[in-house]
C-alpha positions as CSV (number, residue, x, y, z in Angstrom):
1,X,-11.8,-24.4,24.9
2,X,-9.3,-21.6,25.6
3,X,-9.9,-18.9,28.2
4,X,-8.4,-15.6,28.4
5,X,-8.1,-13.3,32.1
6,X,-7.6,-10.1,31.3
7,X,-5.7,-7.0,33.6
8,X,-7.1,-4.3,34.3
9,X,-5.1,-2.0,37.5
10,X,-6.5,1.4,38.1
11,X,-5.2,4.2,40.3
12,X,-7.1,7.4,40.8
13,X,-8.1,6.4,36.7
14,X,-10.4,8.9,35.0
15,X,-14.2,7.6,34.8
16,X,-14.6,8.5,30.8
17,X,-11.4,6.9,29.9
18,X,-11.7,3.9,32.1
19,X,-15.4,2.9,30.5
20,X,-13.5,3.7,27.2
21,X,-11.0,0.7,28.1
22,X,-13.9,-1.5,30.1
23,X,-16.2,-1.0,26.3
24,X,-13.0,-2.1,24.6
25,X,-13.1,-5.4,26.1
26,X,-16.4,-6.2,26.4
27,X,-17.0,-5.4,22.2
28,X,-13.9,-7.5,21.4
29,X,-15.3,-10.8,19.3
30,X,-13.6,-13.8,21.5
31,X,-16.3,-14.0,24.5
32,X,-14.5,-16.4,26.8
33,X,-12.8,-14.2,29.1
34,X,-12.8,-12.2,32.7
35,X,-12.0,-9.3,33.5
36,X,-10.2,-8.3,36.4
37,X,-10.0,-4.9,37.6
38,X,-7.9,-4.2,40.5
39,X,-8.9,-0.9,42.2
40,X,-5.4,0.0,43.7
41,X,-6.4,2.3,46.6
42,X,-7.9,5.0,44.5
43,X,-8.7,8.3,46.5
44,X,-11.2,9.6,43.7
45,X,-14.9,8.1,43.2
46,X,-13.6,5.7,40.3
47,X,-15.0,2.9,42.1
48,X,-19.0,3.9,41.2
49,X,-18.0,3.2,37.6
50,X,-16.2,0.3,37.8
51,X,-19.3,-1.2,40.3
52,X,-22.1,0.2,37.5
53,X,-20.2,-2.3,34.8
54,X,-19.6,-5.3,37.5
55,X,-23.4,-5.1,38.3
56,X,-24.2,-5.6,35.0
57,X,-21.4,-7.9,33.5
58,X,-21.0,-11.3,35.4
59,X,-17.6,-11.2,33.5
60,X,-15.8,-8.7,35.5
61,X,-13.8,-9.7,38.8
62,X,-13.9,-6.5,40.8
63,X,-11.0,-5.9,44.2
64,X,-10.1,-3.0,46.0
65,X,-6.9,-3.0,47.3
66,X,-7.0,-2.1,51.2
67,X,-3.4,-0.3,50.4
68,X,-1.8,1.3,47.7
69,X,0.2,-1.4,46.4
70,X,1.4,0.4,43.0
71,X,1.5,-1.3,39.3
72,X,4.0,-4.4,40.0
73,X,2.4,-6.0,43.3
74,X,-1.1,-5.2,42.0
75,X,-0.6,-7.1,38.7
76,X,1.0,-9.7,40.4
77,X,-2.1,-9.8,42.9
78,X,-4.0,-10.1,39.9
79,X,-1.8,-12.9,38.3
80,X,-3.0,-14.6,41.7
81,X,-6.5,-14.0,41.0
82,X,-6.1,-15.4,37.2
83,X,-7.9,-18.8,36.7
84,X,-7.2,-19.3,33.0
85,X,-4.6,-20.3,30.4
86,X,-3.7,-16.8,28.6
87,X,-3.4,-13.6,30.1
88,X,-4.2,-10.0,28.6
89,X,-2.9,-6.7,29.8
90,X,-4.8,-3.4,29.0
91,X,-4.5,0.0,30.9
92,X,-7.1,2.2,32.6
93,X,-7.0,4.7,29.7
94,X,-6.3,2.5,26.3
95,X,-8.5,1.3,24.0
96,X,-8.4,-1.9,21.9
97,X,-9.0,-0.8,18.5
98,X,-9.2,-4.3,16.6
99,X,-12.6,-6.0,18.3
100,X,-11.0,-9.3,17.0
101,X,-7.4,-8.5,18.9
102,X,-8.0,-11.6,21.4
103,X,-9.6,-14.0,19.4
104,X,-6.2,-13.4,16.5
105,X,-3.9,-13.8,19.6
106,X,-5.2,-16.9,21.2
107,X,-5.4,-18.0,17.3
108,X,-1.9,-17.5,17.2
109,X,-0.5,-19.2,20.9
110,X,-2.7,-22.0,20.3
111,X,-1.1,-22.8,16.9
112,X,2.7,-21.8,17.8
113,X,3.2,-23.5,21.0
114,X,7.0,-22.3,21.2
115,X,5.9,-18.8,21.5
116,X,5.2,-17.5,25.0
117,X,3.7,-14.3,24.3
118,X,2.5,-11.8,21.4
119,X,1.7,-8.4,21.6
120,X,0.3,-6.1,18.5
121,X,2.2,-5.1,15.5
122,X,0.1,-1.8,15.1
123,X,0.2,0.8,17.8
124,X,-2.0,3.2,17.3
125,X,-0.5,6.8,19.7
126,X,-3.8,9.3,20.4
127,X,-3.6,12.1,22.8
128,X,-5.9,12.6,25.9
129,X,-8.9,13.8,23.7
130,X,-8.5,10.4,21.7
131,X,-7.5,12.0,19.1
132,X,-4.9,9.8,16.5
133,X,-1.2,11.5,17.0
134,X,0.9,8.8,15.0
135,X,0.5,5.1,14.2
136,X,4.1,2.7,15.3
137,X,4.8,-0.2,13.3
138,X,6.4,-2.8,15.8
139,X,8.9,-5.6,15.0
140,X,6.8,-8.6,14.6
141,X,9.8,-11.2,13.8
142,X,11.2,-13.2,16.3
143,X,14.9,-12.7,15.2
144,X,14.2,-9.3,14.8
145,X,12.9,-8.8,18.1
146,X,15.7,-10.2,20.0
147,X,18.2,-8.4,18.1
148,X,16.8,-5.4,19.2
149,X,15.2,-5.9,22.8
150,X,18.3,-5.3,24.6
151,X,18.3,-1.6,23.1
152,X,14.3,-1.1,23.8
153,X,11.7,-2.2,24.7
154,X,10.2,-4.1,21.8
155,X,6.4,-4.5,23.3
156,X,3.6,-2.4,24.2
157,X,2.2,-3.8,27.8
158,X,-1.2,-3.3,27.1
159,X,-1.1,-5.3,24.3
160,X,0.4,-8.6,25.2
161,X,-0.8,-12.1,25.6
162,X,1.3,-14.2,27.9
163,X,0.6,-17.7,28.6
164,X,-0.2,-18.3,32.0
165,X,1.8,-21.2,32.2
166,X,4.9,-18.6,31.8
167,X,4.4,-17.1,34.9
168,X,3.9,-20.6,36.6
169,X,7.7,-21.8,35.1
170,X,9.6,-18.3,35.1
171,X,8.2,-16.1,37.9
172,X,5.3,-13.2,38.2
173,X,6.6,-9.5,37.6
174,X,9.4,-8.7,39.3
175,X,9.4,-5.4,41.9
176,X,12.9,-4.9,42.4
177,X,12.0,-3.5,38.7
178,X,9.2,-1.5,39.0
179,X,8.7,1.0,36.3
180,X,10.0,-1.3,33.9
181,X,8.8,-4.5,35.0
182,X,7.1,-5.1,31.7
183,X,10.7,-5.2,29.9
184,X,12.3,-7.3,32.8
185,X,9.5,-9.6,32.0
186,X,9.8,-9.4,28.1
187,X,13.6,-10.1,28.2
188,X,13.0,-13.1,31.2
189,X,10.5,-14.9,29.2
190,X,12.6,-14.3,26.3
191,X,14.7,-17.0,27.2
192,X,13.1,-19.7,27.5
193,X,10.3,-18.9,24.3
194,X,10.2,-17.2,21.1
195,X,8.2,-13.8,21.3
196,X,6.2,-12.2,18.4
197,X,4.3,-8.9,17.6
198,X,1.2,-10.1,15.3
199,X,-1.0,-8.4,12.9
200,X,-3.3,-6.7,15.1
201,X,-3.6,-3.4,16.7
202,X,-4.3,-1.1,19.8
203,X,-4.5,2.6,20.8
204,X,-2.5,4.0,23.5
205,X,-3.1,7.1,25.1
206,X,0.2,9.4,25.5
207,X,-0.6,11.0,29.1
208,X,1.3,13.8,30.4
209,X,0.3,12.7,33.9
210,X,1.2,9.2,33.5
211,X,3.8,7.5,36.1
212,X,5.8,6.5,33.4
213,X,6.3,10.0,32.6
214,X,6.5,11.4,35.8
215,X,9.5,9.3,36.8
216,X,11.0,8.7,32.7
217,X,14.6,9.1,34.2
218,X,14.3,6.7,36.7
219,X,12.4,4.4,34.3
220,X,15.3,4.8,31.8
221,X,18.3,3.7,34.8
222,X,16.1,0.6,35.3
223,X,15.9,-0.3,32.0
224,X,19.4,-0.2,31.3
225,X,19.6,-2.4,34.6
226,X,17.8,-4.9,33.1
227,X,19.5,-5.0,30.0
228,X,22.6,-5.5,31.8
229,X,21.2,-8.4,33.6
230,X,20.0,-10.2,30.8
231,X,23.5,-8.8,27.9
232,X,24.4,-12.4,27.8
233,X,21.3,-13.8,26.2
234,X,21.2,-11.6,23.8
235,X,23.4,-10.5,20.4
236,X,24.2,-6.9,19.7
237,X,25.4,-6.0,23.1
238,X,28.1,-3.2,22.4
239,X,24.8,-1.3,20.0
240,X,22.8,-1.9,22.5
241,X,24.5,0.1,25.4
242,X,25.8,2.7,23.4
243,X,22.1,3.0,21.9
244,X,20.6,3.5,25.7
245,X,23.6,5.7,27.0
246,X,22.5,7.8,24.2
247,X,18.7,7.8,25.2
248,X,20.0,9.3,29.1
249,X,21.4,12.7,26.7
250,X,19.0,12.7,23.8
251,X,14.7,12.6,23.3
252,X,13.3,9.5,22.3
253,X,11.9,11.3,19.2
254,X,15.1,13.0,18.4
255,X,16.9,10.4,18.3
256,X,14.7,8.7,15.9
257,X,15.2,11.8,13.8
258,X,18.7,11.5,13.6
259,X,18.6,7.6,13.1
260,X,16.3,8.2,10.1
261,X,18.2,10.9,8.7
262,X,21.5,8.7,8.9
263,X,19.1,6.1,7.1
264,X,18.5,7.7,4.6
265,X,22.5,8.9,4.0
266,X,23.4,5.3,4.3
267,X,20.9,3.6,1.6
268,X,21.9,7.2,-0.4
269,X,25.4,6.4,-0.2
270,X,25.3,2.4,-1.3
């Protein structure tokens, strides 16, 4: 029988959104799981809701961090806690759409042992109401996915499933790349096993407050470090750069205008 530990950091998190993520988990088909949820200092009462679920659900490992450790020590903490052979990643505010999203993914690592971790193919973008903004189709191929990880990031973290055993042979997340310690990861593991986006699918919330957002600039300069780090293991590298030197001037969004629009000109032209 296959067991899953799932991931749950929380900073300052907001009660409604939190239960939200907690409900996610515990509706989601594939029972054999726990549920860690790693309190990281919080300052704000978050703690009474997380205590009203552990009460109740003997699946739940519940720790308070004496410090403020931020994301990349406190999942590794958690990694520490882990006892079983997949791990799961959601956030304190998303929500797992698909209630058979485990069960399909531990389907899929059990059956393709050269893959070392999957993530969803459907993201599903809603605001901080939870209201649906857009729908992203990610690159579920292998091929396809290493051809274009060095120019993004070609995962959503809250939507992976990573053999533990990964993190046993290649390393827990790394802090000198915090902020972007999912990609470091993503390219790292990369290396050694194939990586796949499969048919499932999750909502994200897009949070104006989030620390991602807060610090995007810095975010962006680390992922261009890790790019650089891992340019040999991948193909494309000259595309690549000149895609990410291009993110540090332009939007995310507009540049997926413009890349559409010469799309389009291209297939009109041949």
């Amino acid at each position: 029988m296959c067991f899953v530990s799932i991931l749950l950091p929380t900073y300052n998190g907001n009660k409604s959104r939190l239960s939200e993520a907690i409900n996610s988990i515990l509706s989601q088909t594939f029972s054999d799981f726990e549920l860690i949820i790693i309190n990281d200092a919080s300052t704000n009462d978050i703690e009474t809701t997380i205590l009203r679920y552990a009460e109740q659900e003997p699946r739940i490992v519940y720790v308070k961090n004496d410090i403020n450790l931020k994301l990349t020590a406190t999942l590794n903490k958690a990694l520490w806690l882990a006892k079983w052979e997949f791990i799961a990643r959601i956030d304190d505010d998303d929500i797992r759409i698909d209630t058979e999203k485990l069960q399909k993914q531990v389907n899929f690592l059990k059956e393709y042992q050269e893959y070392g971790m999957c993530g969803a193919k459907h993201i599903i973008s809603i605001d901080e109401e939870g209201k649906e903004l857009w729908t992203t189709q990610m690159r579920s191929d292998n091929k396809e996915i290493k051809t274009n990880l060095l120019a993004s990031n070609q995962f959503t973290h809250s939507s992976i499933m990573i053999r533990k055993s990964v993190f046993d042979q290649l390393g827990n997340y790394n802090p000198l790349f915090n902020l972007a310690e999912d990609y470091e990861l993503w390219c790292r593991v990369w290396t050694q096993y194939k990586l796949a986006n499969i048919d499932t699918q999750v909502a994200c919330r897009q949070n104006s407050k989030s620390v991602s957002r807060k610090a995007e600039w810095k975010q962006k300069i680390l992922a261009f470090k890790v790019a650089w780090k891992y340019r040999e293991y991948f193909p494309g590298k000259f595309r690549a750069f000149l895609l990410r030197i291009i993110s540090f001037i332009l939007s995310p969004k507009l540049i997926s205008k413009i890349l559409s629009v010469i799309k389009k000109r291209w297939k009109s032209l041949t």
